[in-house]
C-alpha positions in Angstrom: 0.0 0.0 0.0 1.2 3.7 -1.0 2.5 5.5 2.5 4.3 8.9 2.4 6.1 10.7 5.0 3.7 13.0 6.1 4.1 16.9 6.5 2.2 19.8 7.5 1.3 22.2 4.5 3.5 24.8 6.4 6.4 22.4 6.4 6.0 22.8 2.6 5.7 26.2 2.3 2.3 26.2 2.0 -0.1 28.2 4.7 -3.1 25.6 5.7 -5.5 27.9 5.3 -4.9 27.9 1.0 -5.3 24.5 1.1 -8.3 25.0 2.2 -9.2 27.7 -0.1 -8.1 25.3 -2.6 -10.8 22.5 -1.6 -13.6 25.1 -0.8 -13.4 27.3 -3.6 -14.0 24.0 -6.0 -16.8 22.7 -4.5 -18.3 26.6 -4.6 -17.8 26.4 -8.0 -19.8 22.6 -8.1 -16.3 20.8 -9.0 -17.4 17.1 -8.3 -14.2 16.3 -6.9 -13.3 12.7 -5.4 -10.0 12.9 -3.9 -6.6 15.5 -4.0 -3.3 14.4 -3.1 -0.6 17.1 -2.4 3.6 16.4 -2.5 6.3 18.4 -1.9 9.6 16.4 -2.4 7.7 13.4 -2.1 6.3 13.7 1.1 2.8 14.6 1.3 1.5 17.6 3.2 -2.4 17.6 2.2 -5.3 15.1 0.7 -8.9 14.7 1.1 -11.3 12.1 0.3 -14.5 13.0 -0.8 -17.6 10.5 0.9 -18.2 7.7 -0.5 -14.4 7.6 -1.5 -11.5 6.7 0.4 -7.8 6.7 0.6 -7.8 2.7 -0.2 -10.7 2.5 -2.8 -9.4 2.2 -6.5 -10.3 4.5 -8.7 -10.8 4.7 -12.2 -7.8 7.1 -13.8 -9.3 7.3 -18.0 -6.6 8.4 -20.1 -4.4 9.2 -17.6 -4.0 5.4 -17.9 -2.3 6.6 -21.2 1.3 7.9 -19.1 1.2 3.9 -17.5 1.7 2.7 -21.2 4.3 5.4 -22.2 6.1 4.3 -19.2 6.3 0.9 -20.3 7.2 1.4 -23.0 10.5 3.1 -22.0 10.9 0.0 -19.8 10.9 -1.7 -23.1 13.3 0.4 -24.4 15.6 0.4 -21.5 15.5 -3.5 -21.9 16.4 -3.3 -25.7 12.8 -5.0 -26.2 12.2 -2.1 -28.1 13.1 1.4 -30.0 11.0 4.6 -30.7 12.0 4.4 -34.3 10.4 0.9 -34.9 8.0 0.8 -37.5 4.5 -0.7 -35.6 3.4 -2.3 -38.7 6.5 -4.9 -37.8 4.5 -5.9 -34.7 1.2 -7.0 -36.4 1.6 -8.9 -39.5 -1.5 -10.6 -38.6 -3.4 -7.4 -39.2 -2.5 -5.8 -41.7 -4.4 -6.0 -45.5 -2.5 -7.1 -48.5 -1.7 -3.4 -49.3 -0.1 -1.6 -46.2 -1.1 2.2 -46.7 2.1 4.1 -47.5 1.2 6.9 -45.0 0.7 3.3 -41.9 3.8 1.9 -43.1 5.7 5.0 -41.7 4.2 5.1 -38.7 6.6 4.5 -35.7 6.9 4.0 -32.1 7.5 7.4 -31.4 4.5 8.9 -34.0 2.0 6.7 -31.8 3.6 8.0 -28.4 3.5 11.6 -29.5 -0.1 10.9 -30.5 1.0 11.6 -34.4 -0.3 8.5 -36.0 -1.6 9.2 -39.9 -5.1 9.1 -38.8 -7.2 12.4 -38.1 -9.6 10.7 -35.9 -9.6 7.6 -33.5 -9.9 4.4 -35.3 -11.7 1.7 -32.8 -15.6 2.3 -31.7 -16.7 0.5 -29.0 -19.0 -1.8 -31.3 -15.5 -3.2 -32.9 -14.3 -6.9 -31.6 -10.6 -6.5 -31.8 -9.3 -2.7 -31.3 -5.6 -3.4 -32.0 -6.7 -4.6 -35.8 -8.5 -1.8 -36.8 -5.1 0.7 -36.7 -4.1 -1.5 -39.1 -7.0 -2.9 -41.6 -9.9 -0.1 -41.0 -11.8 -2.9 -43.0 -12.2 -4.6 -39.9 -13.6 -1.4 -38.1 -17.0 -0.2 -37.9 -15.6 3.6 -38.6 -13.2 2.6 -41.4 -11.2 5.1 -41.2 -8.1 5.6 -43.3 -4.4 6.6 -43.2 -4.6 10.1 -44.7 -1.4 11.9 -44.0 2.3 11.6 -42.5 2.9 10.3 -39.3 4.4 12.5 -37.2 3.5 15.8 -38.3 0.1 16.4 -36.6 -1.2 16.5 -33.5 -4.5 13.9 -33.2 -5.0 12.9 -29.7 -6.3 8.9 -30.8 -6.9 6.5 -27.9 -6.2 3.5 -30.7 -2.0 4.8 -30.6 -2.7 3.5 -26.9 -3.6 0.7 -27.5 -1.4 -0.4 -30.2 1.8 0.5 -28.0 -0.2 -1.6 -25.0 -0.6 -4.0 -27.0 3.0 -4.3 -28.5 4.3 -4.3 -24.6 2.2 -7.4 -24.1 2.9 -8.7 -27.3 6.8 -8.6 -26.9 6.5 -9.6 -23.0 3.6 -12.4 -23.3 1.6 -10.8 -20.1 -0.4 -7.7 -19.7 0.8 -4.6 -19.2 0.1 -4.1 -15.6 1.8 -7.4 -15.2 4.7 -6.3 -16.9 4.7 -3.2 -14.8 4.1 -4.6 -11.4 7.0 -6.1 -10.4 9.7 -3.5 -12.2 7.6 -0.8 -11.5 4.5 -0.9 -8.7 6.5 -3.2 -6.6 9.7 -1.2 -6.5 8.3 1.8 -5.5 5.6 1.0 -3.7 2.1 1.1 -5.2 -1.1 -1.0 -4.6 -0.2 -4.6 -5.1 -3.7 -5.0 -6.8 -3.6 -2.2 -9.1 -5.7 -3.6 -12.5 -7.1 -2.9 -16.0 -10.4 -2.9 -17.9 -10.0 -5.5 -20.4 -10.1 -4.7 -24.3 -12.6 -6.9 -26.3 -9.8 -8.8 -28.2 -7.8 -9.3 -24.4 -5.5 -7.8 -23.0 -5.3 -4.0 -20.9 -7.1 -1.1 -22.2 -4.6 0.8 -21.0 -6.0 4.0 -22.9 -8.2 4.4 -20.2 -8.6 1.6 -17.6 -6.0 1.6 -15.4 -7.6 0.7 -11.5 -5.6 2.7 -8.6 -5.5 4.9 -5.8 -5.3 8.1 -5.9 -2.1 7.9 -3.9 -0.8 5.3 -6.3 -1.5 8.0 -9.2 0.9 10.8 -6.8 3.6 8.4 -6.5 3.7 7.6 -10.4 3.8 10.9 -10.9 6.3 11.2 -8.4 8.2 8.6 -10.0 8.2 10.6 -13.5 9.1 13.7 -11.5 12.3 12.3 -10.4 13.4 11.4 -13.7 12.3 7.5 -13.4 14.2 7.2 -10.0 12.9 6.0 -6.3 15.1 5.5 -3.2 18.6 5.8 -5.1 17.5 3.2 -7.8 16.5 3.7 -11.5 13.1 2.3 -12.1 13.1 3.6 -15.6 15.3 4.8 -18.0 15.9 8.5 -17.3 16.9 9.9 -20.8 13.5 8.3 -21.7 11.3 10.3 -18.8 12.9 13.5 -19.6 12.0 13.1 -23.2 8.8 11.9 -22.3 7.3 14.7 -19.5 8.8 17.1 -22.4 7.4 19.2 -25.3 7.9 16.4 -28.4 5.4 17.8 -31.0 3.0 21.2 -31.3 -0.5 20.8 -30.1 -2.1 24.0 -30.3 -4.1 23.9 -33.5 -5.9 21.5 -32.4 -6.5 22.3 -28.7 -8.1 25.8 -28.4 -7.8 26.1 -24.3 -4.6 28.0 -23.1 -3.4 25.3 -20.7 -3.9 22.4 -23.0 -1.2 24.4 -25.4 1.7 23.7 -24.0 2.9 20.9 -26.2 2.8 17.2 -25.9 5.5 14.7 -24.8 4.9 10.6 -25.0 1.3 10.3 -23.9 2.3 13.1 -21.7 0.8 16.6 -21.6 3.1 19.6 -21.1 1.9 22.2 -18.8 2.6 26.3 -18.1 5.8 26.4 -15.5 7.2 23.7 -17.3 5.6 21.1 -15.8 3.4 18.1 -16.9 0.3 16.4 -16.6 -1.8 12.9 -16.5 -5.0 13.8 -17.9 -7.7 11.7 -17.7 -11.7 12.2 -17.9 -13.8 13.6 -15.5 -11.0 15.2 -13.8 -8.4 12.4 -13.3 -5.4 14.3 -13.1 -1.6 14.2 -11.8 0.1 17.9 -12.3 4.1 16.8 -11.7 6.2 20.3 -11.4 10.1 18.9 -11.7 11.4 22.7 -11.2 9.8 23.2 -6.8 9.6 19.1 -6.6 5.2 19.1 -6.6 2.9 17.0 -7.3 -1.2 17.6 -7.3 -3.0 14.3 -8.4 -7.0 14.6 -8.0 -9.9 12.6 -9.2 -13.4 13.2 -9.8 -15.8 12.8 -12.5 -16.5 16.3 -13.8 -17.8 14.7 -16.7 -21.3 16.5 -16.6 -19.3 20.1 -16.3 -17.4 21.4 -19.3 -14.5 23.4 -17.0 -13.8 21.0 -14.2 -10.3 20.0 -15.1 -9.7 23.7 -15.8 -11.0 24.7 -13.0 -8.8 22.9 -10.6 -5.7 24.0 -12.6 -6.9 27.0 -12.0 -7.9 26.9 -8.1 -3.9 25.2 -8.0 -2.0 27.6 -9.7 -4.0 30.4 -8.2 -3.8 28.6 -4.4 -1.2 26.6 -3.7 1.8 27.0 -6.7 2.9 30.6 -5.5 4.1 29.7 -2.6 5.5 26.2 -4.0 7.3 28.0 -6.0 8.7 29.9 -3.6 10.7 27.4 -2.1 10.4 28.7 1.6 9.0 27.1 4.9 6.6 28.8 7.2 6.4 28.6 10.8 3.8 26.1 12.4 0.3 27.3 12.4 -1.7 24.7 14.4 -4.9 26.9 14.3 -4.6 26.8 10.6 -4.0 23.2 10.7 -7.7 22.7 12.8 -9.2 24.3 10.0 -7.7 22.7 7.6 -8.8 18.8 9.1 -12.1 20.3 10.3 -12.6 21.1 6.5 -11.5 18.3 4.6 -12.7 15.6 6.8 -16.3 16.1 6.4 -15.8 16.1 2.5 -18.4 14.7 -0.1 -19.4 13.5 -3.5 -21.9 17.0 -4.0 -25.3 16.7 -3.0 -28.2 18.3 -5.6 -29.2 21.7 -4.9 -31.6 23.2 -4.0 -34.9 23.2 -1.5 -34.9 20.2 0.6 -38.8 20.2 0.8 -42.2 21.6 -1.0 -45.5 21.7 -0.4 -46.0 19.4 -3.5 -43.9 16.2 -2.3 -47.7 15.6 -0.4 -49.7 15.4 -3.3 -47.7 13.7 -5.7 -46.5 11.3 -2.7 -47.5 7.3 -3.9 -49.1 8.5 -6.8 -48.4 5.9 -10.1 -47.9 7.7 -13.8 -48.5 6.5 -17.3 -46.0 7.8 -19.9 -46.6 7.8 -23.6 -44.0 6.1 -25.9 -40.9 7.3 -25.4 -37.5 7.0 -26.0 -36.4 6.2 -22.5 -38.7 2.7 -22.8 -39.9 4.3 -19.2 -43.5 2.9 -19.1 -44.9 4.1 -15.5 -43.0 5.6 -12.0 -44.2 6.6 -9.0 -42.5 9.1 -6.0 -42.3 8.4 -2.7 -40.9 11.0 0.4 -40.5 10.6 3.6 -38.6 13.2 5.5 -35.0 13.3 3.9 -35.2 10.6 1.9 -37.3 9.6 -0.7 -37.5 6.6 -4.1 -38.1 6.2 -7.5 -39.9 3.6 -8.8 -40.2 3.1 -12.7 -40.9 0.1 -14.9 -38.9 0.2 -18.3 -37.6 -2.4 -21.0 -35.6 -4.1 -18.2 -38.1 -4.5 -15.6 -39.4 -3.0 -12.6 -36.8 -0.8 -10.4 -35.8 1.2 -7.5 -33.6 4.6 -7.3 -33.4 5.5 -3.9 -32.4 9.4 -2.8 -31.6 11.7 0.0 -32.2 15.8 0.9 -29.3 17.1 2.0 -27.5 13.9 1.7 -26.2 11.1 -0.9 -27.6 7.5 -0.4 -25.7 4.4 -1.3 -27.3 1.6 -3.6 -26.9 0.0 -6.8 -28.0 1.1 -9.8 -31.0 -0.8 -11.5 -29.3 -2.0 -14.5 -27.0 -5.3 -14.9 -26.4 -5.3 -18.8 -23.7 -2.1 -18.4 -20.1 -3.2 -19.2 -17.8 -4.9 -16.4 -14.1 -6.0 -16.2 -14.2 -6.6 -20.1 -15.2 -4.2 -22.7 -18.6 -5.7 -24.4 -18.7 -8.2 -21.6 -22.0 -7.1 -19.2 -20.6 -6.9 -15.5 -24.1 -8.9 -14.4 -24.3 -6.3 -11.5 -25.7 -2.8 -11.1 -23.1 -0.4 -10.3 -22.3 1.4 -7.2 -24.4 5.1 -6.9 -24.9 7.2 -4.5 -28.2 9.7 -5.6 -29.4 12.8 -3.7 -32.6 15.2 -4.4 -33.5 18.4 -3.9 -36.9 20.7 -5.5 -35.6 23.3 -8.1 -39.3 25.0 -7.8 -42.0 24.1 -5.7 -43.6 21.5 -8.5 -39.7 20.6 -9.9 -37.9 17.5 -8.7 -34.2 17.0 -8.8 -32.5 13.9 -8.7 -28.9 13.6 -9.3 -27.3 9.8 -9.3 -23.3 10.0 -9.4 -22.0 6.0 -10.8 -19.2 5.1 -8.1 -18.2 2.8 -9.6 -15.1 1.2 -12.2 -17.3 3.3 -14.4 -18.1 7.2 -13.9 -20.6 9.2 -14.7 -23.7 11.2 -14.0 -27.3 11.0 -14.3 -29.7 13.4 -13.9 -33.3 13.4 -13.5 -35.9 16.4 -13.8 -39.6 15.5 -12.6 -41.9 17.8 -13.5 -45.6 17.7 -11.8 -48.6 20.0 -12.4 -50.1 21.8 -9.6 -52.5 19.4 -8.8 -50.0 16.1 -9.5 -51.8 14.5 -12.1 -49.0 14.7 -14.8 -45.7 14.1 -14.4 -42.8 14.8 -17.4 -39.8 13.5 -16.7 -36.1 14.7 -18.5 -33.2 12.8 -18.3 -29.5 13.6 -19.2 -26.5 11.9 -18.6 -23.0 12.2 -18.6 -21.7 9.3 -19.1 -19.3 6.8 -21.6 -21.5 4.1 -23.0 -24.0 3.5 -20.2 -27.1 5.5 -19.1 -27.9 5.6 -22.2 -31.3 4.8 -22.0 -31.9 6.9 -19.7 -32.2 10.1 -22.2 -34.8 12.2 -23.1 -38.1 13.4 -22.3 -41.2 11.7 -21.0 -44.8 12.9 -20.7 -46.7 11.1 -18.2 -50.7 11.2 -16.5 -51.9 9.7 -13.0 -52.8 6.3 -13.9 -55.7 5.3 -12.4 -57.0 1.9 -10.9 
């Protein structure tokens, strides 16, 4: 299990009280945060864990999954498995169509890791049984998309280079990648012993996106990279091959149009203002690593449903906690400080809905059943039951008759109604709902908000609008998520009556 040395924020130069800033200026601004971890020359002098999340849970990283390939990679290298100028079409001859594309056959090792493959768009869809083959024969893809320019000239962030590196690691060292990695690179420097991978339809890590840690585990990889691939004296990996890495390789601002994702791009690496670097994943899975003061930020979330979250939290860092990082000085011990601090983060939670907690409408509309038209959703009747601060859903659709339970003022654990979702295995049904937590509050008097957060290997949000008429005989329901491949039923608009016995 990941341990630090542990510091005061004052030890690091940091006043308490910005850390706290830090944490409550996010969640003013509705930042669905899960977790932070703080570092200053690797010892760690904040984090917070956000109900139902804690310090041992794993957590879903996304893409920042993407820096765990690139990493082995350059243990490949160091191992002379493996070179960045290899061509990749040397690693697949199984794959590829009796006329390799000019622009494919000069893709290398280094195009892929620089995400500068001849492809302007991603090449697998999530419909497509084997993801490595369709880099190389879009005939076997759903998309079909073709090799249309140099390799290595453009800047087209494309999931698929993932997993044709991943799968080249496992290919050369006959186990997956987090096996590969665990005992030259989690063992050694002490991450989770049971850190995993969501499977890619073919086999084999998606490690594009499905890397299972801690969010300690994700500070101390970062760490790791940091130091130039070296923990406790040792070299874990080669440190030519970090540098190059966690460094501007190729020009990404045409095709980014936000100011901190313009700082260039390394190998599966983003470069950052203050020459530092970052693991970005979706919803707000995040490592910041600043080699120049020694810092590391790693957070998690799932900010999926809010277009700024990951810019917010750069910004809330940078604005908070980097000035006087960068200062390199210690303050003097500040224990009141400190009380605030703890009292602040330890009663930290997944947010709740907004809003008023009651209405003079929950009554009438209490037990009442509705009928809903066709619609998109498949919902064919629900009913709304309240009592006190907590209250349920109950709906029949497609799938059968379910249950969402809520709170007011307060998240409520449960599973969500729905076992056909994906599990360990891409395509592969987990046969389980997933975790949720789901809390309510009225946005008008007749308007009922439900928000259900997935807590789950999988992230996302799903959000629920009921709408009644004064006197609760109709009910229209609207539904949106924010979520990847799941929910997605759960869309749309529904116009239902009282249904009457």
């Amino acid at each position: 299990m990941t341990e630090f040395e542990r510091i005061t924020p004052e030890a690091a130069g940091v006043p308490a009280d910005a850390v706290r800033r830090f944490a409550e200026g996010l969640e003013s601004r509705h930042i669905n945060l899960h977790s932070f971890v703080m570092l200053k020359d690797g010892k760690l002098f904040a984090e917070a864990y956000y109900a139902p999340w804690g310090p041992d849970d794993k957590h879903r990283m996304y893409s920042s999954s993407k820096t765990f390939a690139s990493m082995a990679v350059g243990l490949m290298i160091g191992e002379g498995k493996l070179s960045l100028s290899d061509k990749v079409v040397g690693f697949f001859p199984e794959y590829l169509p009796a006329e390799v594309p000019e622009y494919l056959a000069m893709a290398t090792v280094r195009d892929l890791l620089m995400m500068a493959t001849p492809y302007q768009v991603n090449n697998y869809g999530f419909d497509d049984k084997n993801w490595v083959r369709t880099f190389f024969d879009p005939d076997s893809s759903v998309s079909k998309i073709r090799a249309d320019h140099r390799p290595g000239t453009v800047f087209q962030y494309n999931t698929c280079a993932t997993v044709v590196l991943t799968a080249i690691v496992e290919k050369l060292s006959g186990m997956r990648l987090t096996e590969y990695m665990k005992p030259r690179v989690f063992d050694r420097i002490g991450m989770s012993p049971d850190i995993w991978c969501v499977e890619r339809p073919e086999g084999g890590d998606w490690a594009g996106s499905g890397i299972m840690c801690t969010p300690r585990d994700l500070a101390k990889f970062a760490d790791l990279i940091l130091h130039d691939g070296e923990y406790g004296g040792e070299q874990i990996i080669p440190a030519d091959y970090v540098r190059a890495a966690r460094t501007k390789q190729i020009d990404n601002r045409i095709t980014n149009s936000v100011h901190d994702e313009q700082f260039g791009y390394g190998y599966q690496i983003w470069c950052t203002r203050y020459g530092g670097f970052a693991l970005n994943g979706m919803g707000c899975q995040l490592a910041i690593g600043l080699p120049d003061i020694g810092a590391v930020l790693a957070v998690t979330g799932d900010t999926q449903a809010s277009s700024v979250g990951y810019h917010e939290v750069l910004n809330a860092f940078w604005r908070e906690i980097y000035p006087y990082l960068s200062s390199g000085d210690t303050l003097p011990p500040d224990s009141d400080a400190d009380s605030r601090l703890e009292a602040c983060l330890s009663g930290r939670h997944v947010l709740y809905t907004e809003g008023e907690m009651k209405s003079c409408l929950a009554s009438v509309i209490d037990g009442r059943r509705y009928a809903f038209s066709p619609n998109r959703a498949g919902i064919a009747e629900a009913s709304f039951s309240i009592s006190g601060d907590e209250g349920t859903m109950d709906y029949k659709n497609a799938t059968g008759k379910h249950r969402i339970r809520f709170g007011f003022g307060k998240n409520v654990k449960g599973e969500f109604p729905e076992t056909h979702y994906y599990g360990r295995k891409i395509g592969v049904p987990a046969g389980r709902g997933y975790r949720i937590v789901s809390s309510a509050a009225w946005g008008t008097e007749s308007q009922l908000l439900i928000t259900v957060y997935s807590v789950d290997d999988y992230l996302g949000t799903l959000r629920i609008q009921a709408s009644f008429s004064d006197d609760g005989s109709r009910c229209t329901l609207f539904m949106s998520k924010a979520a990847e491949r799941f929910f997605d039923e759960y869309t749309g608009v529904c116009e239902g009556m009282e249904r009457t016995l």
